[in-house]
N, C-alpha and C positions, 0 to 999 in steps of 0.2 A: 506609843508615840508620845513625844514631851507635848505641853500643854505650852508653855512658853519656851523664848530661847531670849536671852541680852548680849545683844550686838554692840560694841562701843567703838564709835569714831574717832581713832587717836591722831588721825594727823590730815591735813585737807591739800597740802604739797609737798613738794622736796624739802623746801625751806622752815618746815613746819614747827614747833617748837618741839625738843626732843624732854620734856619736862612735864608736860603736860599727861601722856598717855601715863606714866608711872603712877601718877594718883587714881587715873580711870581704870586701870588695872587690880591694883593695890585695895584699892577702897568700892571700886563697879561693883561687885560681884556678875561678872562676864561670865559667859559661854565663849564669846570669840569678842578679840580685837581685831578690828582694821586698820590698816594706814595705807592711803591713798596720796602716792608721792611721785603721781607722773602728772605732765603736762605734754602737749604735741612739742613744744620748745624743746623739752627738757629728754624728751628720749630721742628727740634729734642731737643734742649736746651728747647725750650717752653714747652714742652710735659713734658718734667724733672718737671719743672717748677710746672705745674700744678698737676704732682701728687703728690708732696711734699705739695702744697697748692690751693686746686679744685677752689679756687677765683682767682687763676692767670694763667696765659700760654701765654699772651697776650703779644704784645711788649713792651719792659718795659717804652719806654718815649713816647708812646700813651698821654698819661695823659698832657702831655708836651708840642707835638705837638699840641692835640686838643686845650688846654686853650691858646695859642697863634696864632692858625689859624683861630679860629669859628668866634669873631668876625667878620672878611678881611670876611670871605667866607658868611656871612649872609647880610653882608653889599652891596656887591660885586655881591648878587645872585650867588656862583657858590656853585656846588656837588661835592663832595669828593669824591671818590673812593680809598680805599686801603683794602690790606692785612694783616693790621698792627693787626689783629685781631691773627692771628697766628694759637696756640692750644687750644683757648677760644672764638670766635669773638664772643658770648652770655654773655659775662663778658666783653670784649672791651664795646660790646653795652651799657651795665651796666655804665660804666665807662665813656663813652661819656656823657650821659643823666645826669650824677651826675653834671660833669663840665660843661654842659650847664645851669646847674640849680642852681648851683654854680655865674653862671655868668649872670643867668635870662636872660637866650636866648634860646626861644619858639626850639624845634629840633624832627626831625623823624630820625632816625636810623634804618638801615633796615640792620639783620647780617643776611649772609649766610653762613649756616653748611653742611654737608654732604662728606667733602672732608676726614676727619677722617675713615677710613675705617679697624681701626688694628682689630677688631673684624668680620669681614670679609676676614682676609687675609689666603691666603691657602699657609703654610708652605713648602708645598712641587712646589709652583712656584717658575721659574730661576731665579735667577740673572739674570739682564740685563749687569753687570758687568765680571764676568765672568761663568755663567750657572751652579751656583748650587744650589739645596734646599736654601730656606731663613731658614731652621730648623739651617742652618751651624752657622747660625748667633746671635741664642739664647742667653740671652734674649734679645728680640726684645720690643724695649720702644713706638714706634709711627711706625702708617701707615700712610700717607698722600697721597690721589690719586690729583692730576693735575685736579681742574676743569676746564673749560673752560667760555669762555661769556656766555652763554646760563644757565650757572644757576645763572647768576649776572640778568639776564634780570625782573626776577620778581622782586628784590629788587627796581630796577632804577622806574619797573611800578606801585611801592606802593605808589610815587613821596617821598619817603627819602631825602634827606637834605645827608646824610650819610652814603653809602653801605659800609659796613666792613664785610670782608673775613677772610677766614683762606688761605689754599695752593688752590691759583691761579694760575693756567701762567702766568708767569708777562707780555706777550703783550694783554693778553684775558682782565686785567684792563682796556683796551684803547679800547679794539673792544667792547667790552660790549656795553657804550656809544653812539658808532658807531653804533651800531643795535637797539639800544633804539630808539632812536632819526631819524634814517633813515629807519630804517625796514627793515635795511637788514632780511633775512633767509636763516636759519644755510646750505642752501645748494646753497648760491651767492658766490660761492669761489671767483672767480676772487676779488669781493669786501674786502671780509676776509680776501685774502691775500695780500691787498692793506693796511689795516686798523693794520693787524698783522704788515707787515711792519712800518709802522707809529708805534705803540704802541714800536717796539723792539726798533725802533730809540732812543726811549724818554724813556726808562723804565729804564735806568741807572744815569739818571739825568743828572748832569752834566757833566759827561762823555761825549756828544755828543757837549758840549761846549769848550771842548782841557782838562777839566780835567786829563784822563789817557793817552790820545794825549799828553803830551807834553811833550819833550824831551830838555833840553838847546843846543841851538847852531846847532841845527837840524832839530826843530822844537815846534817853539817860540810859544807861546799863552801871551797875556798882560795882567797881571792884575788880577793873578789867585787867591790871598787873597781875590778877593769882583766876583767869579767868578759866573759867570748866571747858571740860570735851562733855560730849553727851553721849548719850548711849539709846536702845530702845529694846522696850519689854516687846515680842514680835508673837502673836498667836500663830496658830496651824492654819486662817483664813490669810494671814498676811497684814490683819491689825495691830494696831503695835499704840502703847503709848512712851514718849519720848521722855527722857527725863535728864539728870546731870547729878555727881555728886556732892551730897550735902558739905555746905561750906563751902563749895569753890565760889569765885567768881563769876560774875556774870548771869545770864536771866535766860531762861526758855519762857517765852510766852505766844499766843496766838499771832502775834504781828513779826515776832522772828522767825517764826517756822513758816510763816506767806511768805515772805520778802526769801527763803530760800528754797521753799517750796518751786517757786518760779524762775530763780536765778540760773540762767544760762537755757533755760527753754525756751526752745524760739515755737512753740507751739504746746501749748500746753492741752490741746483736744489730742494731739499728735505728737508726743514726746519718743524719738526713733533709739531704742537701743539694739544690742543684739539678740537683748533674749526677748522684748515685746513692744509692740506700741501702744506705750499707756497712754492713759485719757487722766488727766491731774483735774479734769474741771470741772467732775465730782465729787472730789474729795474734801474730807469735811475735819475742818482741826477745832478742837474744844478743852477746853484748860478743866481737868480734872482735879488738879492742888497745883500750890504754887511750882514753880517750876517741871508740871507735866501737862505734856497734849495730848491728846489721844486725836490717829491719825488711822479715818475710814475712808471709802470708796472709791478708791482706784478701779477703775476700768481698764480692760486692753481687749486689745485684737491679735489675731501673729502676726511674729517676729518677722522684721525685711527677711525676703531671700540674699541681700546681698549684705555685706559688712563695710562701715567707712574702713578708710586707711590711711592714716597720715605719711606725707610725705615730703621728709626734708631736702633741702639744698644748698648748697652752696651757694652764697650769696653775696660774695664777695668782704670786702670790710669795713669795719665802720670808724672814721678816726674823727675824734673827739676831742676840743678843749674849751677852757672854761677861765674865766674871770673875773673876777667883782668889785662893784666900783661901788663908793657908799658917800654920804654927806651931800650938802648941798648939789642940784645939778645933777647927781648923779645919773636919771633917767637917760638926758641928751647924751656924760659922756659914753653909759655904755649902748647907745644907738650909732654916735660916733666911729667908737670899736666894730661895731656888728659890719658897717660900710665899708671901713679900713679893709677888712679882712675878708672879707666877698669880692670886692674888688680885685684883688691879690687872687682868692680863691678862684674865683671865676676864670681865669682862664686856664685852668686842670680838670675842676669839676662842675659836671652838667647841671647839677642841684646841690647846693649847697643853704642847709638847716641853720635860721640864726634864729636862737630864742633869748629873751629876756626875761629871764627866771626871775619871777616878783611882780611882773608887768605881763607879758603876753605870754609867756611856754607856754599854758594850758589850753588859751580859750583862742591864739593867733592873735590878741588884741588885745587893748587894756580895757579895763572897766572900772579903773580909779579916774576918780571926777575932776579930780586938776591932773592926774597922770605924772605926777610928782613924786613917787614913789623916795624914798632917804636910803634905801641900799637896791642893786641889781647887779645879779650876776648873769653873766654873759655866758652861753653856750652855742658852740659852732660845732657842728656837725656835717660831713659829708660820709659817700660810700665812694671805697675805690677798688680795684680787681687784686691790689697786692697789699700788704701790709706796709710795705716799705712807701707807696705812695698815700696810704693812709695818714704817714705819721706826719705828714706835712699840715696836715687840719691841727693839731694842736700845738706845733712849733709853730706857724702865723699869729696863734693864740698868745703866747707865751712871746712873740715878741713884743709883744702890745705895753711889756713892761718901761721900756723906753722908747717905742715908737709910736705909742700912742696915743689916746686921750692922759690926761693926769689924776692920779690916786689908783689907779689899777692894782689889784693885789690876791694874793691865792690863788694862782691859777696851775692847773692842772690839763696834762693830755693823757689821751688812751688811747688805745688801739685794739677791737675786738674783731674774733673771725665772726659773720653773721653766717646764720643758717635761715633760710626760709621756710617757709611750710606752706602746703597745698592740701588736699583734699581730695581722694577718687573714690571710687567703689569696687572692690571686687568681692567674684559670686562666695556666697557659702562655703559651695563644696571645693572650693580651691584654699581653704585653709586647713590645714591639717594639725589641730594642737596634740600637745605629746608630753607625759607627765614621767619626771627622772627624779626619783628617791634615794638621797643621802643621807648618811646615820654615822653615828658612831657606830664602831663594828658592833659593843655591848657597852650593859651597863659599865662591864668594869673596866674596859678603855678609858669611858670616860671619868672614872673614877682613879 
């Protein structure tokens, strides 16, 4: 059995920078990469995606990432692990195999399905949101149930070069590996919840490096233009200490790995994934050398019987426009505009969004002390059921250039489809994942 394994966090969304994991690869010395590039939004967007065109659903800079990492990672010996597969990881796989072949680099790709579950979804389950029928939410575009490691673990035992997912837990990326490789079984909580830990540390990327950590003059981080991913050295108990490499950007220290330690736990005695529920609030972070933690005492109990499942919908559309009035006065005239235009709007749409961006967008109110603000831009927002009656929010917008207050100027409309998301449960044993390996036929295809 290995003594250690380095797990390295190269990406914490879709949007993630594709720049960063090449040095954490290049320079880590990994076992495996992650990249953790789903969100509930974002494989509801995918699902759009792919039924508009059944050869995509995938994440759109897949393609991107891979022809820029596979080299580093074939050279390097290390295995990939991501989600980047989304509402297709059978057309991700697709799409890998072309750019290795492309690039006559010998590849296995190993995608796991089963997380797709709208064809299975029973209408009349809760909200986890607030308890009612999912029928409320028709039509409903994607189901997507939360796998967990346990159905990544066949992929890693086909020895893939490449697991690609759709909806994973984003710390189950990281335990997977951890159970491959160690043997944990799925009922060694204490370990899962040691490993879960580690996987949540790292699953945002750079985050755990002061990315979202850092505040000016409060609390500094250096260097955050060329800022690190980090990685973790992971024992056979599931301790691990965290670290980043030498020269990059940015800082791991005991108050970055709290601040994400906790980020997005709404229970940290009770942390619910698919593979356990850990207990974070024994866990004990201690700064070994500068930029390292070492990350002990995770606790768990078993895994729910049941799995979350995100679920998107159509939610009609959102039209949008925007204008800014600057100098003297400014404030009144774009409160002026915001009146103009609600008035107008008002009688199409039921609610209609006016914010004063510089003055109230964020907080609904000012909390400048004469309220005086010297520039503000104006953003009107409503939802309407077509697109076509959307685009009337940013043409009222835009007329404002002669009808309305004076100095008005930049202004801009849009028009997006919205998708919503909700939240159910369904049981365990009603998902069924299922791993499909693609390859070059041989070495010398791809050569």
């Amino acid at each position: 059995m290995r003594t250690s394994l380095r797990l390295g966090g190269g990406a914490g969304f879709a949007g993630d920078r594709t720049d960063a994991p090449l040095d954490l690869a290049e320079r880590g010395a990994l076992d495996y990469l992650v990249l953790e590039c789903l969100a509930e939004r974002t494989i509801a967007m995918a699902q759009l995606r792919r039924r508009r065109d059944p050869s995509s659903g995938y994440d759109t800079r897949l393609a991107e990432r891979v022809e820029s990492l596979l080299p580093i990672l074939v050279r390097r010996k290390i295995r990939l692990v991501s989600n980047f597969g989304a509402a297709n990881p059978l057309a991700a796989a697709d799409t890998i195999v072309e750019v290795a072949r492309r690039l006559r680099i010998p590849i296995k790709v190993a995608a796991v399905t089963g997380d797709d579950v709208l064809g299975a979804l029973d209408l009349d389950a809760r909200t986890m949101e607030g308890g009612v029928p999912l029928s409320t939410y028709a039509p409903i575009v994607s189901a997507n149930a939360y796998l967990g490691a346990d159905a990544l673990l066949p992929a890693l035992a086909s020895g893939a070069d490449i697991v690609v997912t759709g909806r994973v837990a984003d710390p189950s990326l990281f335990v997977a590996p951890l159970m491959h490789e160690y043997g944990w079984s799925a009922d060694d909580v204490d370990r899962l919840a040691r490993g879960t830990a580690v996987g949540h540390l790292l699953e945002c990327g750079g985050q755990l490096c002061g990315g979202y950590f850092a505040d000016p003059e409060r609390k500094e981080i250096p260097d955050m233009a060329n800022l690190g991913f980090p990685f973790a050295d992971v024992d056979p108990e599931g301790n691990a200490v965290l670290g980043k490499v030498a020269g990059t950007g940015g800082r791991i220290t005991r108050a970055t790995a709290t601040e994400q330690l906790l980020y997005e736990v709404t229970d940290p005695h009770g942390y619910l994934t698919p593979d356990v529920s850990a207990d974070f609030s024994s866990v004990t972070l201690s700064e070994t050398a500068p930029d390292r933690i070492a990350v002990r005492g995770a606790r768990g109990r078993p895994r729910p019987s049941q799995l979350k499942v995100s679920v998107g919908y159509l939610a009609g559309y959102l039209g949008e426009g925007e204008i800014g009035y600057a100098g003297a006065n400014a404030l009144a005239r774009a409160r002026l505009a915001g009146e103009i235009v609600r008035a107008r709007l008002g009688r199409f749409f039921a609610d209609v969004r006016i914010d004063l961006i510089g003055s109230t967008s964020l907080h609904g109110k000012s909390y400048d002390r004469d309220e005086r603000p010297y520039e503000v831009r104006l953003r009107v927002a409503a939802r309407a059921a077509t697109a076509e009656a959307a685009l009337a929010v940013g043409e009222e917008v835009e007329a404002l250039y002669t009808n309305g207050p004076a100095g008005g100027g930049g202004a801009r409309k849009y028009v997006n489809e919205q998708i919503g998301i909700v939240s159910t449960l369904i049981d365990r044993d009603g998902v069924a994942p299922q791993v499909t390996v693609k390859e070059t036929r041989s070495h010398a295809e791809a050569l």
